[in-house]
N, C-alpha and C positions, 0 to 999 in steps of 0.2 A: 167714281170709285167709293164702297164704303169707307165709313173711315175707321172701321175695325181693322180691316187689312191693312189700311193703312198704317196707322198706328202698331199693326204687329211687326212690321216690315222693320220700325222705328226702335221696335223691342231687342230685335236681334245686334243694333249698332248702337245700344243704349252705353255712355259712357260711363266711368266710374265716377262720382261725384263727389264734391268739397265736401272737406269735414262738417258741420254744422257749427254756427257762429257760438263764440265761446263770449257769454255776454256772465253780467254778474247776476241775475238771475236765473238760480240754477238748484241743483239737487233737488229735493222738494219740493221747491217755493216754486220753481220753473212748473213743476209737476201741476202744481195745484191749480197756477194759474193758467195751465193751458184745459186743463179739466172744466174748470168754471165757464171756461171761454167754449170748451165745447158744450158744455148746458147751454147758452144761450143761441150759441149758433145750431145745435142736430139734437139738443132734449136731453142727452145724456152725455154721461164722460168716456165713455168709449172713443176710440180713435177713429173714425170716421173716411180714412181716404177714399173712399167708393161713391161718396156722398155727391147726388148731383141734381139740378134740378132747372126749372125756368122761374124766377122769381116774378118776374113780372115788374120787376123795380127800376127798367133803363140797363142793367148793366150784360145784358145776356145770359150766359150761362151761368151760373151760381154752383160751385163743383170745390170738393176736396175739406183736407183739415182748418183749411183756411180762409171758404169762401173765397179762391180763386175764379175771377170772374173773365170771360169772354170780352165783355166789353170795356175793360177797366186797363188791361195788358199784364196783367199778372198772371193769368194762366198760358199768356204766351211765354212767357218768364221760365213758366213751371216746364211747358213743353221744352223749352230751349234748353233745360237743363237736364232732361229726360236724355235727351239725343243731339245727334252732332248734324245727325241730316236735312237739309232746309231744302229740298228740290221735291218735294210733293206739292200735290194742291191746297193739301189743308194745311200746309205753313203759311201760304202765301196768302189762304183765307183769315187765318189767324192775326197775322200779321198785321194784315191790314186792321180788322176790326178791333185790335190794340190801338191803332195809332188813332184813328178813325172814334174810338170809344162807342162803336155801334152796339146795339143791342141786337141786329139779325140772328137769326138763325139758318138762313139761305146758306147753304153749302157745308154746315155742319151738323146737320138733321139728327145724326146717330151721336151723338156727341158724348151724352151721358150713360148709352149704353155701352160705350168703348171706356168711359171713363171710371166707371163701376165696374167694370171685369178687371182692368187692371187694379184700378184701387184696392180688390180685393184680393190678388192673386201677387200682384207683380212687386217685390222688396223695392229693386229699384225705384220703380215708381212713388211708393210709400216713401222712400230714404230723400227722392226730388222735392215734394214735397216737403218735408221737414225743415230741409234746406232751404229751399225759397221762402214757406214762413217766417225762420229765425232769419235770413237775410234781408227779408222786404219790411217786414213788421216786428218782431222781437228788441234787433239790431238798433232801429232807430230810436223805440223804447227807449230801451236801454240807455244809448247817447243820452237823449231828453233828462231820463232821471241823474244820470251823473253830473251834466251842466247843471241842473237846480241842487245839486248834492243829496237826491232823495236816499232814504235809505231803507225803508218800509217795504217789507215785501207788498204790502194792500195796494202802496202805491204804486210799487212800479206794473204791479197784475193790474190796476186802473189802466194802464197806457198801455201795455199792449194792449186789453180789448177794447181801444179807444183806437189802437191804431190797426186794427184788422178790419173794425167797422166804419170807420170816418178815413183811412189814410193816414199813415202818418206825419204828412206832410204840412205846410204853410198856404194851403189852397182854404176856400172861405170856409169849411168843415173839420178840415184836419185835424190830427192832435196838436201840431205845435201851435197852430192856431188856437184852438181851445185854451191849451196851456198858459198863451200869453194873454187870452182875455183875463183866464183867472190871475195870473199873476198880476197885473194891471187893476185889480180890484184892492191890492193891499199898500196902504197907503200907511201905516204905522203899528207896531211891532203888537203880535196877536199870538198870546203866548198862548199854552196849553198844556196836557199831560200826552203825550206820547212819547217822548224820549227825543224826539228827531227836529233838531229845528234847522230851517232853511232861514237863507238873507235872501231876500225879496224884495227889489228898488230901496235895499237899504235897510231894511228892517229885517227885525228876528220874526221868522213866522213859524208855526208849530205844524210838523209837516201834516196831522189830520186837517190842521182848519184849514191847510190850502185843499188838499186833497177834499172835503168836504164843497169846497168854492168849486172847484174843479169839476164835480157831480153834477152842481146846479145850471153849470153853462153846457155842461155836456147833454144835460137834457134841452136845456133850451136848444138846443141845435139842432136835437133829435125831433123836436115837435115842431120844429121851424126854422128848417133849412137853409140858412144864405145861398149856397149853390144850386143851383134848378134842377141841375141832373138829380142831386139826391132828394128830390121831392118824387119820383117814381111809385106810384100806388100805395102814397102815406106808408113804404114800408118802415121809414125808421121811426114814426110816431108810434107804431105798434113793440117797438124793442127797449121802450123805458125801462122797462122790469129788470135790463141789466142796470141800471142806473138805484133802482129800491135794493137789489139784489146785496149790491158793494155797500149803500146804507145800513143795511140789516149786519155786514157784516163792521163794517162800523162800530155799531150799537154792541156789539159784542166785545169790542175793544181785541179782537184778534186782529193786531199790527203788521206780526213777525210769524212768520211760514214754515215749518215745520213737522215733525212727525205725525205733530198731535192737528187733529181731523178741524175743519178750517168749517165753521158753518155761514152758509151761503141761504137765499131764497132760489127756488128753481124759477122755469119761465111762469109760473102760475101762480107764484106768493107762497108756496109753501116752504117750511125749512127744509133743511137738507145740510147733511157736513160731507164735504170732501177731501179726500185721504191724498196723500204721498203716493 
């Protein structure tokens, strides 16, 4: 069966779906940082749900506003929440290669051409997506920043696209992994100018210098991997540029997210400011 029919069959019993998670990153700040986050992932800040490809990276299919991936269970996530229907074949292929974390493409051939018509046509499908971003990746952001008491918009746009591209999870990549190396690197109070200070094993820390610490292990990651899966065709060695990108904006001392246009480096080193 292709699985465009398929998929349409799924269109017609598509449920109405959860509001989107109400995190404290939000109005603008939310805005900006989902923009930035789509520079690094499709080029531009356009909304992208049509977006779909083979990376080549270990994870399968690489598709949506979120780099929902085939091999990871996220885009089965996405599908589940598309539809109520699970008795096709390609649920069942889905399914598996979620639990599985396969990279195949056996049985799902047309994947990205079914995923791009929708993405480009279908609200639902767009609104699923939204959904599953803010629920899988925003959400636990979010969590992260309130346990450290961050308050920074810069920071907490750090962790989401720390947590769309590593996971947001405690696996040897993740973000709260990350998080905790960097935290674990402050050992006596490291004041600063930003406004925002965090206690960290006891100490007053200034939330850029953690946020700064946090850059530097987050690249170290990116160039060398602990997890084996994420070493798939050196693709995160080539995505540092999000890592120069949040320095540059650093250097600018834009903390706090708002009206006024937020300058960022694109994937090529060039400046660029991004709007509300």
């Amino acid at each position: 069966m292709k699985i465009y029919s398929y998929l349409a069959k799924l269109y017609i019993a598509a449920p109405l779906l959860a509001k989107l998670v109400d995190a404290t990153l939000c109005g603008c700040a939310k805005s900006i940082t989902i923009k930035i986050t789509g520079i690094y992932e499709n080029g531009d800040t356009d909304t992208h749900y049509e977006y779909c490809e083979h990376l080549g990276d270990g994870r399968g299919f690489t598709a949506g506003i979120a780099g929902f991936c085939t091999g990871t269970g996220d885009a089965w996530e996405l599908i589940k929440a598309y539809h109520e229907l699970t008795v096709y074949p390609m649920d069942a292929t889905l399914e598996k290669y979620a639990e599985t974390e396969s990279d195949s493409k056996v049985g799902i051939e047309d994947y990205c051409t079914v995923f791009e018509k929708l993405g480009k046509t279908d609200k639902l499908f767009q609104k699923a997506q939204d959904t599953i971003r803010d629920e899988m990746y925003l959400k636990p952001a979010q969590d992260y920043a309130k346990k450290l008491g961050i308050k920074l918009s810069i920071t907490q746009g750090q962790l989401f696209d720390t947590s769309i591209e590593h996971g947001p999870g405690t696996d040897p990549d993740g973000m709260a992994t990350i998080g905790s190396e960097t935290s674990a690197k402050f050992t006596k109070a490291t004041p600063g100018d930003s406004g925002s200070t965090l206690m960290i094993n006891g100490n007053e820390v200034d939330e850029i210098a953690w946020l700064s610490e946090f850059l530097n292990v987050r690249s170290d990651h990116l160039t060398n991997p602990r997890d084996e899966a994420n070493k798939g065709g050196n693709y995160w060695a080539q995505t540092v540029y999000r890592i120069e990108s949040y320095r540059y904006t650093i250097e600018q001392k834009q903390y706090k997210w708002g009206k006024t246009p937020v300058k960022f480096l694109d994937n090529d080193g060039n400046p660029i400011t991004v709007s509300c």
